[in-house]
Residue, then its C-alpha position, 0 to 999 in steps of 0.5 A: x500500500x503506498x502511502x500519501x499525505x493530505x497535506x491540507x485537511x479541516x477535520x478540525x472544521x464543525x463539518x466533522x464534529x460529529x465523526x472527526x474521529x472516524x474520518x481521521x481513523x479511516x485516512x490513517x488506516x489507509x496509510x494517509x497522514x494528514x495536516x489540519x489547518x486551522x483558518x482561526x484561532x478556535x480551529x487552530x487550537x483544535x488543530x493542534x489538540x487533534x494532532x496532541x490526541x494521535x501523538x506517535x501518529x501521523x496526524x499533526x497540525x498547522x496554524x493560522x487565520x484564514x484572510x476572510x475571517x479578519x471581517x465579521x460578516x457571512x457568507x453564502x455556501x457557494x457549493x449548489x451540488x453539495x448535500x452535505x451538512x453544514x452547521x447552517x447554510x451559511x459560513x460566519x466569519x468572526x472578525x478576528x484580531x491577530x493576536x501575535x502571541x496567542x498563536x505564538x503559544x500554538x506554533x511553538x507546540x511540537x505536533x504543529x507543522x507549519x503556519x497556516x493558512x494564511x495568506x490573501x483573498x480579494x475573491x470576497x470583497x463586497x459592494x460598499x467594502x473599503x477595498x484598499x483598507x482591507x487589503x492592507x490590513x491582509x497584508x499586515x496580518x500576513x507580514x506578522x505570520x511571516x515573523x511568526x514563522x521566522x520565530x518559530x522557524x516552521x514552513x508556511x501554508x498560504x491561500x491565495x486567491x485573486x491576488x497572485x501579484x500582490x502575493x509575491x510582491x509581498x514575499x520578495x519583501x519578507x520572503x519567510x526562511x522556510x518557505x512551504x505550500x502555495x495552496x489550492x494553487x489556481x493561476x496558471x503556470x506562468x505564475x507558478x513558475x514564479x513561485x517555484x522560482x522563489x522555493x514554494x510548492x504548489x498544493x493541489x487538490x479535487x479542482x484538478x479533477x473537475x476539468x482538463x484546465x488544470x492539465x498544463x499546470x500539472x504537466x510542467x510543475x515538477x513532481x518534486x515541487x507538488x503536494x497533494x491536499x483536499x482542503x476538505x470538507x470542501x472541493x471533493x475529487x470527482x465522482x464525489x463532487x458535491x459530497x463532504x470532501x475527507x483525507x480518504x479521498x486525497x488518493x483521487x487527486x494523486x491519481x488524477x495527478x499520476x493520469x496527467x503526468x503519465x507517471x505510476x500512481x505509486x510514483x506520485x504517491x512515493x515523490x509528493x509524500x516524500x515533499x510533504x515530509x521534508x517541509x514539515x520537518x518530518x522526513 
């Protein structure tokens, strides 16, 4: 059996609160190890207790505050086909404020990987929105995670979405020591190359499956600068599109990889699990 590593779950999301336990029982039995990311400080804080609870396993945790989640407001859950339960229709974000030392305090535990995710979102920008404050106030947050980073001297794991160029306009002025993961990478391989340049992986995950579109990408990344991840409860590979994504399921996005890049699954499997142990420090 070969092994694989989910590199960007959310089973510390409430999607799982019911069967967390379950899911993260059935990724680890099938030889998948998996890196909960917290997207604020209550689900970073669960990352890290879930990651304590199977210490000598591998399941571990990385910490961070999701862009999105610097504004109090809500938004709609834009997945039609999904039918699967979440805690309502609706995702609410708190408005959180970057508190350096409380995450400090989660980054320095052992079991915690990397920071993240953390990164920008001009994607959710609204009608009235003071758009240049709140891409500053992103980029502000960013650049403390990036001292955080450097501090604890663990990789990051960034989101990115609508805001490539800022992105690395930002890193080429405080590019962290340890570099990590682009995740969900989906801007072309123009711009990938531009972060490959700089040291970065590119994270991907069940969108490569929804379409040839991403085929390109996955031809000319190197498949030593790929991780794979599901970023579940969401973007569940096809034939799952639709339904609560779990870690059980990354081995639709290394297979989907291997088709595209005319490789053997277990080369896939073999060259991104290798990738993810060495940024996170655990090869």
């Amino acid at each position: 059996m070969s092994s694989l590593f989910d590199t960007h779950a959310h089973v510390n999301f409430n999607a799982f609160r019911k069967d967390a336990d379950e899911v993260l029982r059935r990724a680890l039995e099938a030889g998948i190890s998996v890196t909960n990311v917290g997207s604020q400080f209550s689900t970073s804080r669960r990352a890290v207790e879930y990651a304590r609870k199977y210490e000598g396993e591998a399941v571990y945790a990385a910490v961070g505050l999701h862009p999105i989640q610097l504004r109090d407001r809500t938004f709609e859950h834009r997945d039609d086909e999904s039918d699967w339960e979440l805690p309502s229709t609706e995702i609410r974000t708190r408005g959180e404020v970057f508190d350096y030392d409380a995450y400090l305090e989660l980054a320095r535990d052992p079991r915690t990987v990397a920071i993240g995710e953390v990164g920008l979102d001009y994607h959710h920008f609204e009608e009235g929105d003071d758009v240049e404050m709140m891409k500053d106030e992103q980029k502000s947050v960013l650049r403390g995670f990036v001292r955080l980073a450097d501090e604890v001297g663990k990789p990051m794991i960034i989101h990115c979405w609508d805001a490539y160029d800022d992105l690395l306009s930002l890193l080429d002025e405080v590019m962290p020591e340890k570099r990590g993961i682009i995740h969900s990478f989906i801007g072309s391989y123009k711009t990938a190359k531009k972060f490959l340049d700089r040291g970065w992986m590119i994270g991907i995950n069940g969108i490569a499956t929804y379409s040839d579109s991403y085929d390109r990408l996955i031809r000319e990344v190197p498949l030593d600068r790929i991780v794979v991840e599901t970023d579940c409860p969401y973007l569940a590979p096809v034939p799952h599109k639709g339904e609560r994504n779990e870690p059980l399921l990354v081995k639709l996005v290394a297979e989907k990889v291997a088709a595209v890049k005319g490789v053997p699954y277990s080369d896939v499997a073999k060259t991104t699990t290798a990738n993810a142990r060495r940024i996170f420090g655990l090869a």
